[in-house]
VOGU-3710 file (C-alpha; in Angstrom, 3 decimals, decimal comma):
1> xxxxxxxxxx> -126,426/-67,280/-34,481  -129,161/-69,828/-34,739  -128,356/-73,774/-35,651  -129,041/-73,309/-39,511  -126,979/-70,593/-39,571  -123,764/-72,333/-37,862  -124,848/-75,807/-40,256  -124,683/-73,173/-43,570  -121,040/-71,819/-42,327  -120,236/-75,161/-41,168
11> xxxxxxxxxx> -120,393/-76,925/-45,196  -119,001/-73,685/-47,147  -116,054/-73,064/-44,668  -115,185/-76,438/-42,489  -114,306/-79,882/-42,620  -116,690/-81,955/-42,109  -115,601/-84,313/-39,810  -117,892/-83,423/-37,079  -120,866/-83,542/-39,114  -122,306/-86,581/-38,009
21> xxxxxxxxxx> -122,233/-85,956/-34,110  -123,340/-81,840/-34,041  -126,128/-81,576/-31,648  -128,959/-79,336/-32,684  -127,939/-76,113/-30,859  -124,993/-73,330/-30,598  -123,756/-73,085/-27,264  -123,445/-70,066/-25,640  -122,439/-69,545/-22,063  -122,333/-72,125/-19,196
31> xxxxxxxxxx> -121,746/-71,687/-15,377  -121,128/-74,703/-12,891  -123,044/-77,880/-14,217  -125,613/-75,622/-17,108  -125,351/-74,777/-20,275  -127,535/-72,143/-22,530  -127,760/-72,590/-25,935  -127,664/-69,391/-28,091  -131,595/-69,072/-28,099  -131,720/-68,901/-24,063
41> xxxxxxxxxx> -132,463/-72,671/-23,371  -130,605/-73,863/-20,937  -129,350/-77,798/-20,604  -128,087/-79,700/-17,694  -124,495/-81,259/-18,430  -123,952/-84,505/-17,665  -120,748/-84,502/-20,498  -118,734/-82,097/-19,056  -118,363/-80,077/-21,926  -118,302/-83,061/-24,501
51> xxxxxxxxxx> -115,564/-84,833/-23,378  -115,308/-85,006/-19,794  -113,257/-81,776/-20,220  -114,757/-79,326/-17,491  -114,344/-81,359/-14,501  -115,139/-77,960/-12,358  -118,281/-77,387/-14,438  -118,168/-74,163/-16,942  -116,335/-70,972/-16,039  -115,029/-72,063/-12,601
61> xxxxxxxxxx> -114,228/-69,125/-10,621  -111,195/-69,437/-9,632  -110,105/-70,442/-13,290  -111,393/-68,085/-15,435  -109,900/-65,356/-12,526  -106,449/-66,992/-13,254  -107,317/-66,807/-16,996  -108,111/-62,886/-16,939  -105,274/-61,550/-14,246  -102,766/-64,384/-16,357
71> xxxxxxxxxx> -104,278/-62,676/-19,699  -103,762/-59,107/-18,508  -99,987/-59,915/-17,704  -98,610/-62,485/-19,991  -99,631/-64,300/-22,824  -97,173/-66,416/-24,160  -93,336/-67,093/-24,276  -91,742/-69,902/-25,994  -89,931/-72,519/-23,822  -87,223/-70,872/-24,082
81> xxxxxxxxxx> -88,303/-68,640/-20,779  -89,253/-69,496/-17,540  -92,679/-68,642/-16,533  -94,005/-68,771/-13,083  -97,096/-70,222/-13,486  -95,297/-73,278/-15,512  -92,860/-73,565/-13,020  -95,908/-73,294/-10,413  -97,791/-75,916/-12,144  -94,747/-78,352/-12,647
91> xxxxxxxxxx> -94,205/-78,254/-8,912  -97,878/-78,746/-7,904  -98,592/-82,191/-10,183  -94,652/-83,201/-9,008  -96,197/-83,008/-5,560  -99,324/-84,913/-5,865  -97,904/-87,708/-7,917  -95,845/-90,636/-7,908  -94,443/-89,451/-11,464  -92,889/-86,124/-10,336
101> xxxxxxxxxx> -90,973/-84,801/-13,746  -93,647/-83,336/-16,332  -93,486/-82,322/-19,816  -96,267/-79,666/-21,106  -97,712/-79,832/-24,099  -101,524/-79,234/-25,842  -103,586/-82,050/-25,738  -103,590/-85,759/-24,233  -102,755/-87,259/-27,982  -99,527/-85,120/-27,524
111> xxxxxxxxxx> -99,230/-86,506/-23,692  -99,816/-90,003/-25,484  -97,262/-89,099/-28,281  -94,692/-88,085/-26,228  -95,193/-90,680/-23,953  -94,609/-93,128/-27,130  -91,558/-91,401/-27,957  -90,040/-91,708/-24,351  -90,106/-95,823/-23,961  -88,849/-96,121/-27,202
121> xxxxxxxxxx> -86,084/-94,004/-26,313  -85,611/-95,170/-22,865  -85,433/-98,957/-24,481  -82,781/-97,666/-26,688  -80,439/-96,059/-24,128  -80,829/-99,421/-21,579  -81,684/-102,327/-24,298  -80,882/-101,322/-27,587  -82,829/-100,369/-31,102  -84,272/-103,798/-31,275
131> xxxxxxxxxx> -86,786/-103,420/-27,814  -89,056/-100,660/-29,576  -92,644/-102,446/-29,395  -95,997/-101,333/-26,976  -98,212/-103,385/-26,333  -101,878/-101,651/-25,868  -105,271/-103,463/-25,108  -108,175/-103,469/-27,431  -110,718/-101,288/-27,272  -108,767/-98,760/-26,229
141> xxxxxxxxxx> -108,247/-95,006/-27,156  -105,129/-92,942/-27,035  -105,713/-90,109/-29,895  -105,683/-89,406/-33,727  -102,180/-88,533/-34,479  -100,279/-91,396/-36,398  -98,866/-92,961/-33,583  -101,599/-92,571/-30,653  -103,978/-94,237/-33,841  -101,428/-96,829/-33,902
151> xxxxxxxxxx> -101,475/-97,274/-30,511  -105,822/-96,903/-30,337  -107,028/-100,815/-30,331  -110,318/-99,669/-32,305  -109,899/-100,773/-36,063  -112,827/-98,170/-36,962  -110,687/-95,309/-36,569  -107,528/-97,235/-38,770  -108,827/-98,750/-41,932  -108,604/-95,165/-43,942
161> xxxxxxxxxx> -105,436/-94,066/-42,767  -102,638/-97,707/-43,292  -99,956/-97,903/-43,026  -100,112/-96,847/-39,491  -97,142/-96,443/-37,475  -95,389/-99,928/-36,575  -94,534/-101,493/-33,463  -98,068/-101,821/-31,304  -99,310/-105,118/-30,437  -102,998/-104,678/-29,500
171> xxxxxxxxxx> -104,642/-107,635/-27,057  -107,788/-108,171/-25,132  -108,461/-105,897/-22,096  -108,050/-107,553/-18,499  -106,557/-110,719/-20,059  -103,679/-111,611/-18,600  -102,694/-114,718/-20,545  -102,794/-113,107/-23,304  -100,758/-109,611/-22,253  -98,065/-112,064/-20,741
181> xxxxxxxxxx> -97,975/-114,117/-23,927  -97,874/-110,345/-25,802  -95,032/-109,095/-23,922  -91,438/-110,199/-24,350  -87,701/-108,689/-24,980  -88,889/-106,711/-27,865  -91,528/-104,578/-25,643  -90,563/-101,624/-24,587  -93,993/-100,144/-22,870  -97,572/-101,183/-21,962
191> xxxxxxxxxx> -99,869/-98,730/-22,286  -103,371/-98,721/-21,046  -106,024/-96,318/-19,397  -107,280/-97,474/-16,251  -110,986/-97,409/-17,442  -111,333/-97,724/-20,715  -113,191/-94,581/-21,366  -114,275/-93,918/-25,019  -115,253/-97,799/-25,590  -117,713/-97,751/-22,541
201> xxxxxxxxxx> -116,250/-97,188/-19,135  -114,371/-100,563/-18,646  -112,130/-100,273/-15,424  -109,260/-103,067/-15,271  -108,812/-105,091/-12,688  -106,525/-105,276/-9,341  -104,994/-108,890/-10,883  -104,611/-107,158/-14,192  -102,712/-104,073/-13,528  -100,647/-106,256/-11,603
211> xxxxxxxxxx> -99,646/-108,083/-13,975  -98,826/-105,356/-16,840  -96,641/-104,079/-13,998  -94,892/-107,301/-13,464  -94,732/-108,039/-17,201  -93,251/-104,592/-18,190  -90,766/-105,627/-15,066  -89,445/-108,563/-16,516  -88,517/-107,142/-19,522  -87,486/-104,370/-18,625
221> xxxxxxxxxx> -90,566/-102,446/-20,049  -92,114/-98,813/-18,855  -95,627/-99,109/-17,916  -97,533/-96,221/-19,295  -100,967/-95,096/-17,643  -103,231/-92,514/-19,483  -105,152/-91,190/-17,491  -106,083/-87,990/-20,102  -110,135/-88,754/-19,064  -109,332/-90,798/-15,470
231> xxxxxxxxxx> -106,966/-88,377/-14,161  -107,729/-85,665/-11,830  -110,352/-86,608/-9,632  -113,095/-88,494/-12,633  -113,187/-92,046/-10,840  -112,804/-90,339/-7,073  -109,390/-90,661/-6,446  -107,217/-87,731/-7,929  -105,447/-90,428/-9,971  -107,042/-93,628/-11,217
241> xxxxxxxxxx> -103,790/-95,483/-10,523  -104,568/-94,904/-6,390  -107,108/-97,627/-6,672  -103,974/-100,425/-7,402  -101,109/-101,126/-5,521  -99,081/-100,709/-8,384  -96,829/-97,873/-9,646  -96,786/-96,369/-13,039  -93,090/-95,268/-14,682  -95,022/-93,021/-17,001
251> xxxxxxxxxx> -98,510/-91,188/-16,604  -100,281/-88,849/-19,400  -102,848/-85,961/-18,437  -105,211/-83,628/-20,511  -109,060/-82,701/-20,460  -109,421/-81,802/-16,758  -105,833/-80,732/-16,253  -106,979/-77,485/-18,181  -110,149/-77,232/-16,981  -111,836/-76,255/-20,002
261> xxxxxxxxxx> -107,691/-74,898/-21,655  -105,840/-76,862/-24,162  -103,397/-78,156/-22,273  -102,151/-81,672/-21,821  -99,233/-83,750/-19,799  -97,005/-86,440/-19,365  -95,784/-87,350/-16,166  -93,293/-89,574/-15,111  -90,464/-91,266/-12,417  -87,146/-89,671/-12,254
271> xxxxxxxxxx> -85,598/-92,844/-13,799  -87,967/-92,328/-16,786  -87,118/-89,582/-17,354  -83,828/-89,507/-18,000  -83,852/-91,158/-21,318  -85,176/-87,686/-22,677  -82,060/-85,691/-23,166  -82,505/-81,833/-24,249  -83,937/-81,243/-27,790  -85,332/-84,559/-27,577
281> xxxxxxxxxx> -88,882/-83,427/-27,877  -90,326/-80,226/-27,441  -93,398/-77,970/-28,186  -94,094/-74,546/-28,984  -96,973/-73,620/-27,124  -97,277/-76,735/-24,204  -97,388/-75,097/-21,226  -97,790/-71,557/-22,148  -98,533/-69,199/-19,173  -102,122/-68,723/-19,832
291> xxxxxxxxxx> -102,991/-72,601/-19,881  -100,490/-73,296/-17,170  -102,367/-70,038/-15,259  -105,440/-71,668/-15,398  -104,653/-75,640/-15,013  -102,821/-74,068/-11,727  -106,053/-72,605/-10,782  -108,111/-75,490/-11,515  -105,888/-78,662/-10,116  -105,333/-76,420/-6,575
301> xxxxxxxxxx> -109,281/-76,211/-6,514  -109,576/-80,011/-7,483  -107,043/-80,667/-4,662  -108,194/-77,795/-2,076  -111,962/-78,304/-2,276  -111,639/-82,338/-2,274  -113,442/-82,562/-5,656  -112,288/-86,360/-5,950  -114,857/-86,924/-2,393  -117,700/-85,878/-4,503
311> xxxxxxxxxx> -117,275/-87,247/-7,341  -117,159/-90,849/-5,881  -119,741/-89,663/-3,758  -122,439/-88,582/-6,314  -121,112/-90,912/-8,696  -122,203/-93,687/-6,584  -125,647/-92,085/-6,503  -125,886/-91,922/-10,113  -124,736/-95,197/-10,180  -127,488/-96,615/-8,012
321> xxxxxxxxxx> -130,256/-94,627/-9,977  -129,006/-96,320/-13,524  -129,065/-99,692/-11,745  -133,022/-98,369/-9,873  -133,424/-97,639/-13,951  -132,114/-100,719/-15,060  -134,474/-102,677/-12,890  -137,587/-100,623/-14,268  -136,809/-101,190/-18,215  -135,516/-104,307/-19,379
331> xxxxxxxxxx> -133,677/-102,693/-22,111  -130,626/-101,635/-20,038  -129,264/-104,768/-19,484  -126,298/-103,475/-18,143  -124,956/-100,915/-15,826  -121,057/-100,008/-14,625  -119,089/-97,393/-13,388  -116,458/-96,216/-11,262  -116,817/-92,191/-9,796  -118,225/-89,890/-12,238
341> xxxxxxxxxx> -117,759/-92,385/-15,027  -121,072/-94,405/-16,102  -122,538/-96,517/-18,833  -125,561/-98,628/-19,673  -125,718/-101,005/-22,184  -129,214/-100,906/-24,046  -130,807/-104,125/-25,653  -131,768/-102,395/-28,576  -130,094/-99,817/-31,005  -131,723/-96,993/-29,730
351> xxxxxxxxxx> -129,398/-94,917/-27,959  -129,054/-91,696/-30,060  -132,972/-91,568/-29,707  -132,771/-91,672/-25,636  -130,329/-89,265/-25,973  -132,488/-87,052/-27,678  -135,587/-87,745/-25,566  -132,829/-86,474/-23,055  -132,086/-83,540/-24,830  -135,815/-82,216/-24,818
361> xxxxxxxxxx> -135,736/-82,550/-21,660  -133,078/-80,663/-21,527  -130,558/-82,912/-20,302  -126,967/-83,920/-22,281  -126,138/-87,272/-22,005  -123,626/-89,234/-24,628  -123,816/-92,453/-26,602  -121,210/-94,896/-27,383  -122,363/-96,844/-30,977  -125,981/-96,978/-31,089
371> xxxxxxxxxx> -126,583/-99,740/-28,119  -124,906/-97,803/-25,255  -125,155/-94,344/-23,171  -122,228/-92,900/-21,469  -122,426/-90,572/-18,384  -119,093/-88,168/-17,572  -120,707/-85,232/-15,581  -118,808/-82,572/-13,940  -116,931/-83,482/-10,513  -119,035/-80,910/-9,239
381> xxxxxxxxxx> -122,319/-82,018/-9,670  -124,919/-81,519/-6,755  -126,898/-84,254/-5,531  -130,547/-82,755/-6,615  -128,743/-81,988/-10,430  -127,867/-85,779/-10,251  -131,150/-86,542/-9,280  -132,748/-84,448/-11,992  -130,616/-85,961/-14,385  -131,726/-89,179/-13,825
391> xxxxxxxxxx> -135,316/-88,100/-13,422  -135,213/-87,231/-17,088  -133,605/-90,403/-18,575  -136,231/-92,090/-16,710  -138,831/-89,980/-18,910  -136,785/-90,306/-22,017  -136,213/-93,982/-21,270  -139,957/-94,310/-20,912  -140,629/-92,284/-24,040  -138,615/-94,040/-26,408
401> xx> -138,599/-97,845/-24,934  -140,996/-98,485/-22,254
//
């Protein structure tokens, strides 16, 4: 199937609400840090499937052996059943983490959701109905359900869908005036990634996270972390929360938990957890053997093979060859990152055109609005496919603005 063809199906038989960001190719296979396209080109992936999804590049070995032995045995059963690789999974992230009880579900807007629905419940049980608000910082992103777009501090993705869900206050990332003035008896979470991802790779700071920490503590407050893109070895710690001193009461998961499988979680402290009593919340297919087969595969790899080392290792290369770049074109006037999550601010609008200078040179980089490009490679990245990436922004950059 060529592009046309997959455009034509796309506008008889599918909403269109990824029409404006298809890219001008069906994918067709990928191995490690490659894709190939369904015509035989193949494009180095510095997006990790999209959405800084395949953190162990595409069709890790040990996953997709999980995902064919797991296939061959055992599909699916309900929640209702024990399954071992659940059970395996549960134990593994209950290890690794300062939040050892988990809840399975499908995605990280269902880690977010449930998430949601335990502070509210866990004000409830120690505070009462009237301590049900979460405060979340602007810019942020959280997911599309009702609540998680409630909770998302970007009015772009609001305006068509009011009323949204009430109870989120929403105020101004790393600004700790204003999060203290924010929180009070009626909060019953703050909730924030650790880099703000989607909005342009914003980490918060050390004085910051310490004080959502100490604010949700003098309330009485849960402080949620979602780490759906930071978690699991993206910023070069296995969880973004390693670079504070401070511990989170309730963590979410997704995108590289699966490694490439729908599968998302929320994590959290024994004490958290307790406010969920059974039939509280549930879901049908979160943590289903075959996900939970190959998240198992993939996090022990992550873990075993120290893919957090390189990621903060070649992320810091990539890092110094934007900021090389940024000295060579004045129209990157900015460059930031933390591990294998970069950004560069351009000057002028002209990012989806670098990106598709990029793309003829085979390379698949992302954009953020039209002034800024976003870089979430595969943890696995080599130091020569780093360098070749960068090699070919510097064309593209040159091409399109030099």
């Amino acid at each position: 199937m060529n592009y046309d063809q997959a455009r034509a199906i796309e506008s008889r038989n599918m909403f269109a609400v990824y029409e404006k960001i298809r890219q001008p190719m069906v994918m067709a296979r990928g191995e490690g840090a490659y894709v190939w396209d369904t015509q035989g080109n193949r494009y180095l992936d510095l997006v990790s499937g999209g959405r800084a999804v395949t953190a162990l590049g595409h069709c890790p070995p040990a996953v997709v052996e999980a995902v064919r032995e797991q296939a061959g045995r055992l599909l699916h059963m309900s929640n209702d059943y024990f399954t071992e690789p659940q059970m395996e999974l549960a134990r593994l992230l209950g290890e690794v983490c300062v939040c050892p009880r988990v809840f399975f579900c499908n995605s990280g807007a269902e880690a977010n959701e449930a998430a949601i629905k335990l502070a509210r419940k866990h004000a409830r049980t120690h505070h009462g109905p009237d301590q049900f608000e979460i405060v979340t910082m602007l810019g942020s992103f959280h997911g599309r359900t009702m609540a998680t777009l409630a909770a998302t501090g970007q009015p772009k993705y609001q305006a068509e869908f009011a009323p949204l869900v009430p109870g989120f206050k929403h105020v101004e990332f790393n600004h700790t005036a204003a999060l203290e003035q924010a929180v009070n008896e009626r909060t019953c979470a703050v909730m924030l990634e650790p880099v703000l991802g989607e909005s342009g790779v914003y980490p918060a700071t050390a004085a910051f996270m310490r004080a959502c920490r100490g604010a949700c503590d003098r309330v009485g407050a849960l402080l949620i972390l979602d780490e759906v893109q930071t978690g699991l070895g993206r910023t070069g710690k296995l969880f973004a929360y390693e670079h504070y001193d401070v511990r989170p009461d309730v963590i979410t998961l997704a995108k590289a938990l699966g490694s490439g499988m729908p599968i998302g979680a929320m994590l959290a402290t024994d004490e958290a957890a307790t406010a969920f009593a059974p039939s509280d919340h549930a879901s049908s297919f979160g943590g289903g053997a075959l996900a939970a087969a190959a998240a198992l595969a993939g996090v022990r790899t992550i873990i075993d093979q120290r893919i957090a080392d390189n990621a903060a290792r070649i992320g810091a290369r990539l890092l110094a060859g934007l900021q090389n770049l940024a000295a060579k074109y004045p129209v990157i006037t900015a460059v930031r990152g933390i591990g294998m999550m970069l950004a560069a601010d351009l000057a002028q609008p002209v990012a989806a055109e670098v990106r598709a200078a990029c793309l003829r040179r085979s390379v698949l980089i992302q954009v953020v609005g039209d002034s800024m490009l976003r870089f979430i490679p595969p943890l696995i990245l080599a130091a020569e496919q780093a360098d070749a990436g960068l090699a070919a922004l510097d064309e593209a950059l040159g091409e399109v603005a030099g």
